[in-house]
Backbone as JSON Lines, residues from 0, in Angstrom:
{"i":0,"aa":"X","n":[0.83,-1.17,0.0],"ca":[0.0,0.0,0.0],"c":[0.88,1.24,0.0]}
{"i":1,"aa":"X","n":[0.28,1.87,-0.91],"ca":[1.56,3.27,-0.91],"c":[2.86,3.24,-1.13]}
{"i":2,"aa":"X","n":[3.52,1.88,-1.68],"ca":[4.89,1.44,-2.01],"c":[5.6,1.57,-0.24]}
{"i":3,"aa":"X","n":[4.62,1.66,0.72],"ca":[5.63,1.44,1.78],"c":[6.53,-0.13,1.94]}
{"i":4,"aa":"X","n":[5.86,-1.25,1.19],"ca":[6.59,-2.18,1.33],"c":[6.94,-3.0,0.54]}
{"i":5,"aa":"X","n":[6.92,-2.11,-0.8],"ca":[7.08,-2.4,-2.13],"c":[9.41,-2.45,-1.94]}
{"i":6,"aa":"X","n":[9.71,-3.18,-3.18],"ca":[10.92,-2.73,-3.32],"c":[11.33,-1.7,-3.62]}
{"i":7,"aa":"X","n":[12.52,-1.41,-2.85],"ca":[13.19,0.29,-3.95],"c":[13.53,-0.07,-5.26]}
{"i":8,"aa":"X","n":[13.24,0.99,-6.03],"ca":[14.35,0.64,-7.53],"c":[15.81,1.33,-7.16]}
{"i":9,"aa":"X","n":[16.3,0.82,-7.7],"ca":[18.05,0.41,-7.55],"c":[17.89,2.39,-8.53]}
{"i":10,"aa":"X","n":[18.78,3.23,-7.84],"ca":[19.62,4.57,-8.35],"c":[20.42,4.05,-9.72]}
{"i":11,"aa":"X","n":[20.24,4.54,-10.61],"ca":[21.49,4.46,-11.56],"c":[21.67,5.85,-12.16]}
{"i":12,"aa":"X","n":[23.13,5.73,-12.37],"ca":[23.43,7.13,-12.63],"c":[24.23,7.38,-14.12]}
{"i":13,"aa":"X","n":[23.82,8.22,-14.72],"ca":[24.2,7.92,-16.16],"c":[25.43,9.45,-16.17]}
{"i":14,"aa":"X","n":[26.13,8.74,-17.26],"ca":[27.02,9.85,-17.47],"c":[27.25,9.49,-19.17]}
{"i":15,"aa":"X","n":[26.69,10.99,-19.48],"ca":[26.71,11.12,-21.26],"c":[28.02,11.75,-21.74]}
{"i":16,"aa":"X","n":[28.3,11.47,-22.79],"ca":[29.44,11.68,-23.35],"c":[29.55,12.35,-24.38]}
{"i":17,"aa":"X","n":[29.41,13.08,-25.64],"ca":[28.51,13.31,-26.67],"c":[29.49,14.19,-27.48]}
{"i":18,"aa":"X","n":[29.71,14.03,-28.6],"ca":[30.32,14.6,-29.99],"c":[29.55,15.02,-30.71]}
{"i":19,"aa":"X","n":[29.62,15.43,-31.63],"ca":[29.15,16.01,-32.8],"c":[28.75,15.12,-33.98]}
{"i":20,"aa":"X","n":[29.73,14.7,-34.43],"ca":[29.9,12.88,-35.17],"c":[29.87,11.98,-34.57]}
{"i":21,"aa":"X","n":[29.37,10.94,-35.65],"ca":[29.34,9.78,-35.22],"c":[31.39,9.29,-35.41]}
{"i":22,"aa":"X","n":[31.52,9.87,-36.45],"ca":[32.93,9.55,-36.55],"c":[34.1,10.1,-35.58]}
{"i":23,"aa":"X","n":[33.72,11.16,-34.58],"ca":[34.43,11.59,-33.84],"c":[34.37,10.42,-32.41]}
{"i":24,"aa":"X","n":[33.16,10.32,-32.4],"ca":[32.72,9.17,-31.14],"c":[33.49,7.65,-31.45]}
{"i":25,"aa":"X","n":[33.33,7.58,-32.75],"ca":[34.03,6.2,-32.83],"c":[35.65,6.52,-32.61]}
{"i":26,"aa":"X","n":[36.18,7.87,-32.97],"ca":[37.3,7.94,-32.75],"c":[37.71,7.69,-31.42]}
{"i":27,"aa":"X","n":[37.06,8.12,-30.3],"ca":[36.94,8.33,-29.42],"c":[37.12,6.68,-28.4]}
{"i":28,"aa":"X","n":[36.06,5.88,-29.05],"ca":[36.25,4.72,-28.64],"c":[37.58,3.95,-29.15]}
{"i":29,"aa":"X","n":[38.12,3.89,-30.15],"ca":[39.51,3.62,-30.53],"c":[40.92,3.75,-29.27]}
{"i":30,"aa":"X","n":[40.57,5.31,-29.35],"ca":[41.22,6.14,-27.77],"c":[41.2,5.39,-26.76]}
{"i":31,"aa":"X","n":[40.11,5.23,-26.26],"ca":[38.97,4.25,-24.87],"c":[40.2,2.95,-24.84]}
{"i":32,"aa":"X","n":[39.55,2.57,-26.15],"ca":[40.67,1.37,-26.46],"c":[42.16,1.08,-25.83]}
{"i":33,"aa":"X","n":[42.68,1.82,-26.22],"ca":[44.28,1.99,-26.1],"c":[44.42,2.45,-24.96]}
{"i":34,"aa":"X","n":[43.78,3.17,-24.55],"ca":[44.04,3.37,-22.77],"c":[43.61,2.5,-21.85]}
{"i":35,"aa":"X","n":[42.67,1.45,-22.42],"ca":[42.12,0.16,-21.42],"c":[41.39,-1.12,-22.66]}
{"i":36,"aa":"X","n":[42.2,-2.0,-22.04],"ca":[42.09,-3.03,-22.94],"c":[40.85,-3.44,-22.44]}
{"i":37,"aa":"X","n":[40.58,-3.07,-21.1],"ca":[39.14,-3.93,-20.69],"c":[38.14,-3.36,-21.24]}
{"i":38,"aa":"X","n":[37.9,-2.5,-21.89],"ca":[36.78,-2.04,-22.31],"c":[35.97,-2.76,-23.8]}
{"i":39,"aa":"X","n":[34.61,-3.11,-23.36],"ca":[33.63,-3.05,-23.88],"c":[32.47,-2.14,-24.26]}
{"i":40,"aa":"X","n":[32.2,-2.3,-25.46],"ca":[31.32,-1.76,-25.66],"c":[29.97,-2.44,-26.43]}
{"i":41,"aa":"X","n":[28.61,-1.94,-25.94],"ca":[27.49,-2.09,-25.71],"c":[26.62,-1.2,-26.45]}
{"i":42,"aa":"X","n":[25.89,-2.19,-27.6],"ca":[25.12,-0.98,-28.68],"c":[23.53,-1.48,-28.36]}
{"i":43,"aa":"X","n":[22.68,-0.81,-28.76],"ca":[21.02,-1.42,-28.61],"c":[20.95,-1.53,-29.83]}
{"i":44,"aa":"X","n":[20.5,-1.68,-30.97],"ca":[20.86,-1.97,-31.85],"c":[21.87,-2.76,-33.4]}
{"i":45,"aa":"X","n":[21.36,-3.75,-33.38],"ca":[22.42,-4.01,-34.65],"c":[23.35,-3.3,-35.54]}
{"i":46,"aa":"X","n":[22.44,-2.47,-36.42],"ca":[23.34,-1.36,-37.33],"c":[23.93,-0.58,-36.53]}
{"i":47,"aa":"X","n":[24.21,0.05,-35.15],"ca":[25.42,0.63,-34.1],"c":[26.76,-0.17,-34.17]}
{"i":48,"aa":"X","n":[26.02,-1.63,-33.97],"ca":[27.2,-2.81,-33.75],"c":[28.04,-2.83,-34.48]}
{"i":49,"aa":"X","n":[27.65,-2.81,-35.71],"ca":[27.81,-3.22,-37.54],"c":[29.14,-2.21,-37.35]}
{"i":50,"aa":"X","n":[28.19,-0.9,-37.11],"ca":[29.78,0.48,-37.49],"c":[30.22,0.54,-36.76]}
{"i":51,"aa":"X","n":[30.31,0.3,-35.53],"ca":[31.46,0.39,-35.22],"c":[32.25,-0.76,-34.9]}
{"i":52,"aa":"X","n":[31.63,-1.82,-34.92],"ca":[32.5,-2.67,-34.69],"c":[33.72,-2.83,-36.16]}
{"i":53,"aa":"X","n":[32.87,-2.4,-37.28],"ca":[33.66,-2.22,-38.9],"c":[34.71,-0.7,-38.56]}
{"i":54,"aa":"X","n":[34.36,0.0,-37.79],"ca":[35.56,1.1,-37.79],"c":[36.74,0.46,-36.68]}
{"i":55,"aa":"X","n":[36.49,-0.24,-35.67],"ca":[37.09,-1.08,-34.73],"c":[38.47,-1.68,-35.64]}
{"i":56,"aa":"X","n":[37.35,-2.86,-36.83],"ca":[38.56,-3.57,-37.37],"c":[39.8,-2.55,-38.27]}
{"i":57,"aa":"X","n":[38.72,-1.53,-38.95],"ca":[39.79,-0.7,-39.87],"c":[40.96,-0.29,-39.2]}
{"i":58,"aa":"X","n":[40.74,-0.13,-37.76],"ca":[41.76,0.46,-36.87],"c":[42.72,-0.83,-36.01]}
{"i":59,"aa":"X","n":[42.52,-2.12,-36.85],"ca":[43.13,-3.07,-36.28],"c":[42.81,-3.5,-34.86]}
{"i":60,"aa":"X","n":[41.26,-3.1,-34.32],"ca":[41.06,-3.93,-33.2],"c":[39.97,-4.84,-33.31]}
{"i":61,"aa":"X","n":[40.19,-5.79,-32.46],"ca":[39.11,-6.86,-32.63],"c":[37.57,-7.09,-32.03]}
{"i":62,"aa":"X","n":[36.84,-8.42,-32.45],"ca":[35.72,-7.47,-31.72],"c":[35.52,-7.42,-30.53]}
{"i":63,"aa":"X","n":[34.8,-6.41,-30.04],"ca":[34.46,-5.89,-29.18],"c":[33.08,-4.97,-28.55]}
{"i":64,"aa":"X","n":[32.19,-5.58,-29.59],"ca":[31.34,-4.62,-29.42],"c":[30.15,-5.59,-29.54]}
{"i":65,"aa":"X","n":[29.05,-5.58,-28.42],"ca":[28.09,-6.03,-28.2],"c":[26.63,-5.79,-28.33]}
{"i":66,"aa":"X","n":[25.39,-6.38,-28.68],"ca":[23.98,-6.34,-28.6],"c":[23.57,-6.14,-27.14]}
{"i":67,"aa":"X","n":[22.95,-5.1,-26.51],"ca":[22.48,-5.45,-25.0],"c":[21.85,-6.39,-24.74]}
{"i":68,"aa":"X","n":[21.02,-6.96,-26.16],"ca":[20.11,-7.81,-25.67],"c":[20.74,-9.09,-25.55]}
{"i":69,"aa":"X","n":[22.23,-9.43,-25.76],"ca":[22.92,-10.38,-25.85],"c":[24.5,-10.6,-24.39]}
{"i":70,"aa":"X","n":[23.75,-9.37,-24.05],"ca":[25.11,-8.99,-23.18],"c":[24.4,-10.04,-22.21]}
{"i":71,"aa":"X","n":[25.81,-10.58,-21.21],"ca":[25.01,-10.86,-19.89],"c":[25.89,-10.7,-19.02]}
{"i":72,"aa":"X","n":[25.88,-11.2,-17.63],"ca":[27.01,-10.75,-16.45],"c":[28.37,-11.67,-16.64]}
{"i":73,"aa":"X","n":[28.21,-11.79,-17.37],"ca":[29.69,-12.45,-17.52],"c":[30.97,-11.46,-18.07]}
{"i":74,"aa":"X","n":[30.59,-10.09,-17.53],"ca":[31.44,-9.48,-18.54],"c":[32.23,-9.05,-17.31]}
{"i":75,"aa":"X","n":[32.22,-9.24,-16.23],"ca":[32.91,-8.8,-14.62],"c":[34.71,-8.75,-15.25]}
{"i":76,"aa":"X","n":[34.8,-7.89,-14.35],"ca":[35.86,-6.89,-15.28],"c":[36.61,-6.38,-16.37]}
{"i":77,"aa":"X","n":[35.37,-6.41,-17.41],"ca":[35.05,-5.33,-17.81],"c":[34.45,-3.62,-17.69]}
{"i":78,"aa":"X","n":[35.16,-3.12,-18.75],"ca":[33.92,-1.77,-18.65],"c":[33.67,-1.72,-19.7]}
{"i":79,"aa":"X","n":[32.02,-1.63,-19.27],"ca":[30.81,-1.41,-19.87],"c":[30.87,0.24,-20.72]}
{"i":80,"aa":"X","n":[30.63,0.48,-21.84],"ca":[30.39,1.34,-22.27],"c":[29.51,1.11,-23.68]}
{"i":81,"aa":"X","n":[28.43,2.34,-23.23],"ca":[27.23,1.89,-23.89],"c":[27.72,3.23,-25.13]}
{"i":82,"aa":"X","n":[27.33,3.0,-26.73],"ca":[27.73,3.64,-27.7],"c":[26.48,4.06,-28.33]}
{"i":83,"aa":"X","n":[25.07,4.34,-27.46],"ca":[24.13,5.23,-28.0],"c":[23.24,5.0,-26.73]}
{"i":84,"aa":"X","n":[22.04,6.03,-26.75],"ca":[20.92,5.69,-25.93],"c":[19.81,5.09,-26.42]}
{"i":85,"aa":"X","n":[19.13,4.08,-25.65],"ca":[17.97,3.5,-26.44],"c":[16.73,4.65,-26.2]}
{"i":86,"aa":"X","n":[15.9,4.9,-26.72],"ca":[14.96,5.71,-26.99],"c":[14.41,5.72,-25.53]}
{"i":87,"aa":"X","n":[14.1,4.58,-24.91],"ca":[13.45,4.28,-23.92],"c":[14.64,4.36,-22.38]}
{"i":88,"aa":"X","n":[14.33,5.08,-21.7],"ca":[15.04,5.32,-20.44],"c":[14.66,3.92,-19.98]}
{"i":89,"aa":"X","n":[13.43,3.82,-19.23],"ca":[13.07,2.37,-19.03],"c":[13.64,1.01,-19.55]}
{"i":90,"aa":"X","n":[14.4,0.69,-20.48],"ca":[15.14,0.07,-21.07],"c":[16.4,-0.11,-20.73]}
{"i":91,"aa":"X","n":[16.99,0.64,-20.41],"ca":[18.26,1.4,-20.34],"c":[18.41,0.99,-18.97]}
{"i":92,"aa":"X","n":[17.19,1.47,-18.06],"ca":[17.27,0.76,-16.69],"c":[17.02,-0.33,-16.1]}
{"i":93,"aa":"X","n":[16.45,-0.98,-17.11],"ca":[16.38,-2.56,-16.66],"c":[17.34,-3.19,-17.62]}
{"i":94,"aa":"X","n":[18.54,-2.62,-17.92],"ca":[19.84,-3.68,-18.19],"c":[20.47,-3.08,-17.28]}
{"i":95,"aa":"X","n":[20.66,-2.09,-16.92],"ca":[21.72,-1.68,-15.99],"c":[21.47,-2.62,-14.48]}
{"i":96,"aa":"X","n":[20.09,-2.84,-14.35],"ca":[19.97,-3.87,-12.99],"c":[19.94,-5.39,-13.04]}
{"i":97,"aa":"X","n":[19.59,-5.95,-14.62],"ca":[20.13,-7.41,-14.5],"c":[21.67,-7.23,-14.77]}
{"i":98,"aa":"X","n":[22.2,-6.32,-15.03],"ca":[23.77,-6.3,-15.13],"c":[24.14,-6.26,-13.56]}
{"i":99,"aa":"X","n":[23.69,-5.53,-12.57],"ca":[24.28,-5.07,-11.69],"c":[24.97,-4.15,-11.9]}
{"i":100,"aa":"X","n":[24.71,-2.91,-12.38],"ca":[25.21,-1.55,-12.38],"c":[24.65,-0.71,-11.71]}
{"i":101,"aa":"X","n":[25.91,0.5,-10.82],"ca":[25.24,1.69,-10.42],"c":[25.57,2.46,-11.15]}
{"i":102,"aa":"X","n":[26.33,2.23,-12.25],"ca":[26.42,3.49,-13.19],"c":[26.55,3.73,-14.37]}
{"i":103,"aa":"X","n":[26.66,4.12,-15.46],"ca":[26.5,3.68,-16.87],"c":[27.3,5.13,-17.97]}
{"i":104,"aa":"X","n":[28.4,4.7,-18.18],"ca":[28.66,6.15,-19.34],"c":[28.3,5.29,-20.61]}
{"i":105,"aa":"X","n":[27.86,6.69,-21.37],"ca":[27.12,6.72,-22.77],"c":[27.46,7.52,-23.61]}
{"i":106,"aa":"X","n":[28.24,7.0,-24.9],"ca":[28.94,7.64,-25.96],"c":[27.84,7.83,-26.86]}
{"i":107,"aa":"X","n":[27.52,9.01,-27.21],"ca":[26.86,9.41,-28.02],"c":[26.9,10.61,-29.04]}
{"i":108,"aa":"X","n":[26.61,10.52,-30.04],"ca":[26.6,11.36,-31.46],"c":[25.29,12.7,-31.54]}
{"i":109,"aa":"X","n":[25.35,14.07,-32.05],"ca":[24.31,14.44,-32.15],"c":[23.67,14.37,-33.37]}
{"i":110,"aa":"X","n":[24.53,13.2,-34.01],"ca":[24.09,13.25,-35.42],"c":[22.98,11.74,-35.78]}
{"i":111,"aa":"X","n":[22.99,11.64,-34.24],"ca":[21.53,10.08,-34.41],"c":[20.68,10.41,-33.98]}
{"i":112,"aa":"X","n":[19.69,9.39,-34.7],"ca":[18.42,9.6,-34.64],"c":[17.66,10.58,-33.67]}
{"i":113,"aa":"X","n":[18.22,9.92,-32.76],"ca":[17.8,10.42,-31.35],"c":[17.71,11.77,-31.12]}
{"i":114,"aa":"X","n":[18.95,12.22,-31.51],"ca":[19.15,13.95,-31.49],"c":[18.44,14.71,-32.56]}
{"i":115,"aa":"X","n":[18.09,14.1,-33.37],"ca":[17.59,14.71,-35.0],"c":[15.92,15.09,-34.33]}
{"i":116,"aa":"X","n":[15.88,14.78,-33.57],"ca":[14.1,14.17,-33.28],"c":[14.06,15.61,-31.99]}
{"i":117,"aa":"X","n":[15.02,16.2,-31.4],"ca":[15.2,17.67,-31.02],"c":[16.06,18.32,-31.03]}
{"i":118,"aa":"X","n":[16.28,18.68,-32.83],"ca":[16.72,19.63,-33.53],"c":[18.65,19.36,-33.76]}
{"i":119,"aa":"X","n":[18.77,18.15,-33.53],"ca":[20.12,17.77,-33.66],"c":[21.14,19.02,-34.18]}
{"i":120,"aa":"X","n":[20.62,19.09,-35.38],"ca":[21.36,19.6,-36.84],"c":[21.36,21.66,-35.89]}
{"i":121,"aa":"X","n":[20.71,21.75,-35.52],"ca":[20.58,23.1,-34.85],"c":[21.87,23.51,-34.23]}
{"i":122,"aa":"X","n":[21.81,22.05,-32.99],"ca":[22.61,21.96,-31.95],"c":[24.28,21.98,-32.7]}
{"i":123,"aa":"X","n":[24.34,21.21,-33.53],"ca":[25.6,21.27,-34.2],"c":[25.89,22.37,-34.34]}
{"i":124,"aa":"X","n":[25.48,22.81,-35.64],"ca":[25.61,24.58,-36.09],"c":[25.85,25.26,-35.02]}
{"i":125,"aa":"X","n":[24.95,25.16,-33.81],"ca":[25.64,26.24,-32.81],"c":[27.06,25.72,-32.23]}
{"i":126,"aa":"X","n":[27.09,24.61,-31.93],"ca":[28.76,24.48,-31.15],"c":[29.56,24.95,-32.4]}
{"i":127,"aa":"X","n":[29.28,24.38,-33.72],"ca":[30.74,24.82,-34.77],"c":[30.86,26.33,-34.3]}
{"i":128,"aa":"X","n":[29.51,27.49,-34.36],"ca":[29.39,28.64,-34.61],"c":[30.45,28.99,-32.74]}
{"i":129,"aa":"X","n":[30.33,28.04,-32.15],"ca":[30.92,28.81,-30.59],"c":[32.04,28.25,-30.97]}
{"i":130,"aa":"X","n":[32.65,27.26,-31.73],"ca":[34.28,27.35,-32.3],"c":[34.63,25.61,-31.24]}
{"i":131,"aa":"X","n":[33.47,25.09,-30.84],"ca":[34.03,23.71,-30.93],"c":[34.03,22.5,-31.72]}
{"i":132,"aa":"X","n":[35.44,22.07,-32.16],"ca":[35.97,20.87,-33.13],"c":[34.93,19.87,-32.6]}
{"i":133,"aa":"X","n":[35.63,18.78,-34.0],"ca":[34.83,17.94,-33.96],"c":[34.65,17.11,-32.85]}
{"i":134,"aa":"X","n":[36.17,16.54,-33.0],"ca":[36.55,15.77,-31.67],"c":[36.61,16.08,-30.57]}
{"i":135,"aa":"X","n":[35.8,16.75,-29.95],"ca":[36.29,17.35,-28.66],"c":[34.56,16.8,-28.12]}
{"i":136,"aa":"X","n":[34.6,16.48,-26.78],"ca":[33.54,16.25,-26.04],"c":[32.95,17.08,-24.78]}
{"i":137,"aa":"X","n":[31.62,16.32,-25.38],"ca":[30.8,17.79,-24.46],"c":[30.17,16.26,-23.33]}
{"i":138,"aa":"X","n":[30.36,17.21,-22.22],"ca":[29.98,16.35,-20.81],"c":[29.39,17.5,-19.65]}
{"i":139,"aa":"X","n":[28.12,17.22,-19.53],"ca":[27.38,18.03,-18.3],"c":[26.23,17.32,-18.04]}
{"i":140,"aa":"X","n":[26.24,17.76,-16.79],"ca":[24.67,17.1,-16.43],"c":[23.72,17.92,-16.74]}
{"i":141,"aa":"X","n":[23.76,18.94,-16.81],"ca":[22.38,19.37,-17.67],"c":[22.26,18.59,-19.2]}
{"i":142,"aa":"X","n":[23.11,18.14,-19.77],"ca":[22.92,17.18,-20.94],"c":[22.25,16.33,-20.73]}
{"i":143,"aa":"X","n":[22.32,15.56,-19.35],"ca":[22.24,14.36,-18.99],"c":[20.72,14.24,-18.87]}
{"i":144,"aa":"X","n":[20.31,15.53,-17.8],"ca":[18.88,15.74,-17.45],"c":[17.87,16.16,-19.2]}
{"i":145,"aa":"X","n":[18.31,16.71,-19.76],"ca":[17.78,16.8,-21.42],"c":[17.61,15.89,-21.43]}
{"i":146,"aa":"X","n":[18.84,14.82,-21.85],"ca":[18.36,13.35,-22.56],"c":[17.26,12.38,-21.36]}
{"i":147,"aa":"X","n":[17.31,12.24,-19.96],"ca":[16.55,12.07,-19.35],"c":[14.84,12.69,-19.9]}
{"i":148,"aa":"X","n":[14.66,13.49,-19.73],"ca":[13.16,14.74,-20.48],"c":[12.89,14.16,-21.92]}
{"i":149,"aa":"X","n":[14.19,14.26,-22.93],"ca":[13.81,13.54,-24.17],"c":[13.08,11.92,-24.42]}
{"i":150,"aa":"X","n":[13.76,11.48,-23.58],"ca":[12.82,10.04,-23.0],"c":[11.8,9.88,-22.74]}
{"i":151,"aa":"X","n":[11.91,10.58,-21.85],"ca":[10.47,10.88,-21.04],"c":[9.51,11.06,-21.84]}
{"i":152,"aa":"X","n":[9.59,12.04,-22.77],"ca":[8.66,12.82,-24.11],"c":[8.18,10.95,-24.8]}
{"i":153,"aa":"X","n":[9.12,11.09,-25.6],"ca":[9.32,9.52,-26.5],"c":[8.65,8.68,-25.84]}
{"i":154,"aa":"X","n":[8.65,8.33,-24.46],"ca":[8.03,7.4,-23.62],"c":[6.32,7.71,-23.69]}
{"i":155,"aa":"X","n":[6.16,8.66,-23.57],"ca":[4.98,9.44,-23.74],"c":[4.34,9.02,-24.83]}
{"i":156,"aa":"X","n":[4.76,8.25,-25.94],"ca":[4.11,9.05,-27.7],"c":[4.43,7.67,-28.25]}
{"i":157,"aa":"X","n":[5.03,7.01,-27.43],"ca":[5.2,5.46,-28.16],"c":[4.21,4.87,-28.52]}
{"i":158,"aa":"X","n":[3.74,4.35,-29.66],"ca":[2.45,3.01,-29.99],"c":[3.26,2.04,-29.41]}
{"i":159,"aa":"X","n":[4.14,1.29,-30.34],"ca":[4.83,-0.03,-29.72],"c":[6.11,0.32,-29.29]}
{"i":160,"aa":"X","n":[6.85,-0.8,-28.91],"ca":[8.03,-0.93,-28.16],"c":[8.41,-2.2,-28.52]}
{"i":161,"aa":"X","n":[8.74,-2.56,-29.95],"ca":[9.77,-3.67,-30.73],"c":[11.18,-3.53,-31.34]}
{"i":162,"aa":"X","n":[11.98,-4.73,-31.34],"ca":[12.95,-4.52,-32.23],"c":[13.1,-4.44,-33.18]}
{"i":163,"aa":"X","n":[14.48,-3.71,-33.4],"ca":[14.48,-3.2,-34.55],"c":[15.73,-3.02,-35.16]}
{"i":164,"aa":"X","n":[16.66,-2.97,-36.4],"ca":[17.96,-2.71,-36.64],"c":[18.51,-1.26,-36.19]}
{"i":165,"aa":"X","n":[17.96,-0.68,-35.82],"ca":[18.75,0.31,-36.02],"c":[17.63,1.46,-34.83]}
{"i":166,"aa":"X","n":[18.17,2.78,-34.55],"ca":[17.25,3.53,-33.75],"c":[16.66,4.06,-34.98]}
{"i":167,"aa":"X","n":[16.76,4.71,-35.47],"ca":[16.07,5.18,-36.75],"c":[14.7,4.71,-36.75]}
{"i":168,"aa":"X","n":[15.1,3.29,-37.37],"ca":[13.59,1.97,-37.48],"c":[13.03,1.88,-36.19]}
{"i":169,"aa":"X","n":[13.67,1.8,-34.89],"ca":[13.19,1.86,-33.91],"c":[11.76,2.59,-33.77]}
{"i":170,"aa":"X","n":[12.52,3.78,-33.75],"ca":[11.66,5.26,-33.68],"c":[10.49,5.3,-34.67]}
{"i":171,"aa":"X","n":[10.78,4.98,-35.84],"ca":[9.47,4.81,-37.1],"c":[8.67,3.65,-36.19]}
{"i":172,"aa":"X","n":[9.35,2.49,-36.12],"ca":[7.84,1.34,-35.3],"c":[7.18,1.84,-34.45]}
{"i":173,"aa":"X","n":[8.12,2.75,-33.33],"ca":[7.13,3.01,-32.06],"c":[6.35,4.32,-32.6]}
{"i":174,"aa":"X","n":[6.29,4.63,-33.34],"ca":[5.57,5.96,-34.18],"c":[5.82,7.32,-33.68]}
{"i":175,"aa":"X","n":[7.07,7.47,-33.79],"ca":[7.6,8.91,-33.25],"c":[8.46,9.15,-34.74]}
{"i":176,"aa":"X","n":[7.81,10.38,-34.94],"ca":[9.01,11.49,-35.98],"c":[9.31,12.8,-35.3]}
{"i":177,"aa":"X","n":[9.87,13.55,-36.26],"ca":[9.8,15.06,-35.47],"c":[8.32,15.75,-35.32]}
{"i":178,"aa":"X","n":[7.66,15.59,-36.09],"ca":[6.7,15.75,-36.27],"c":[5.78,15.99,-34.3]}
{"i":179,"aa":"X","n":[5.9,14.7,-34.28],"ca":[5.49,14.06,-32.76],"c":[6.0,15.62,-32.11]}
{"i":180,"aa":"X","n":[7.14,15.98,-31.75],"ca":[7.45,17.03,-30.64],"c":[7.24,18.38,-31.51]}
């Protein structure tokens, strides 16, 4: 009654990471790479997997890059690094707790889907116009709380919630365009 004796949900705490390109982000993970061999990375999507795991090999590393829906706890020491957000926050938080995570960084592009759907292409133009490169990363928690709200919205406006190759297709099944916001 009243969730007084309901379970808590488990805190998770996200930390976004976010470029401009998708090609700066993959650069980025290359980097990740070479400074820690333990690192994994974690896509929701197939076509995420596809590129980067294909920019991975161009750069002579092997694979390394995973389906969430395929991940499981066997990855203990490793780090987890997730290379987009799934549309759905709710999603996002029920892998982070059959994983056993309190915390989750997230490499992300403003040039996917995701960002296109509030005004991506805007957001770009203004950082080039304030004079930041490609490669260079933007990290704040007010980012964090946006993409939190952008969820939220999306969560709001969904018909379904199926798989799909790619977020793109994602977003078309659950019937969100720009349109929607």
């Amino acid at each position: 009654m009243f969730g007084l004796f309901g379970k808590k949900s488990k805190k998770i705490t996200i930390a976004d990471k976010i470029w401009i390109s998708e090609h700066a982000k993959f650069n980025a993970c290359v980097e990740l790479i070479r400074s820690n061999p333990n690192v994994v990375f974690v896509a929701w999507f197939e076509m995420t997997k596809q590129s980067l795991q294909t920019y991975l090999q161009e750069n002579h590393f092997q694979e390394r890059v995973y389906l969430a829906d395929h991940l499981n706890v066997n990855q203990k020491g490793k780090e987890l690094i997730f290379i987009e957000h799934h549309p759905l926050q709710l999603e996002e938080q029920k892998k982070a707790v059959e994983l056993d995570l309190s915390d989750i960084t997230v490499y992300s592009s403003l040039s996917e889907p995701f960002f296109e759907l509030f005004n991506g292409e805007k957001i770009i133009n203004l950082m080039r116009k304030m004079g930041v490169e490609e490669f260079e990363m933007l990290e704040n928690s007010m980012i964090t709380n946006s993409i939190k709200k952008a969820q939220k919205k999306i969560a709001s406006k969904v018909i379904l919630n199926i798989p799909a190759r790619s977020q793109r297709d994602w977003l078309i099944n659950a019937g969100i365009n720009n349109k929607s916001f």
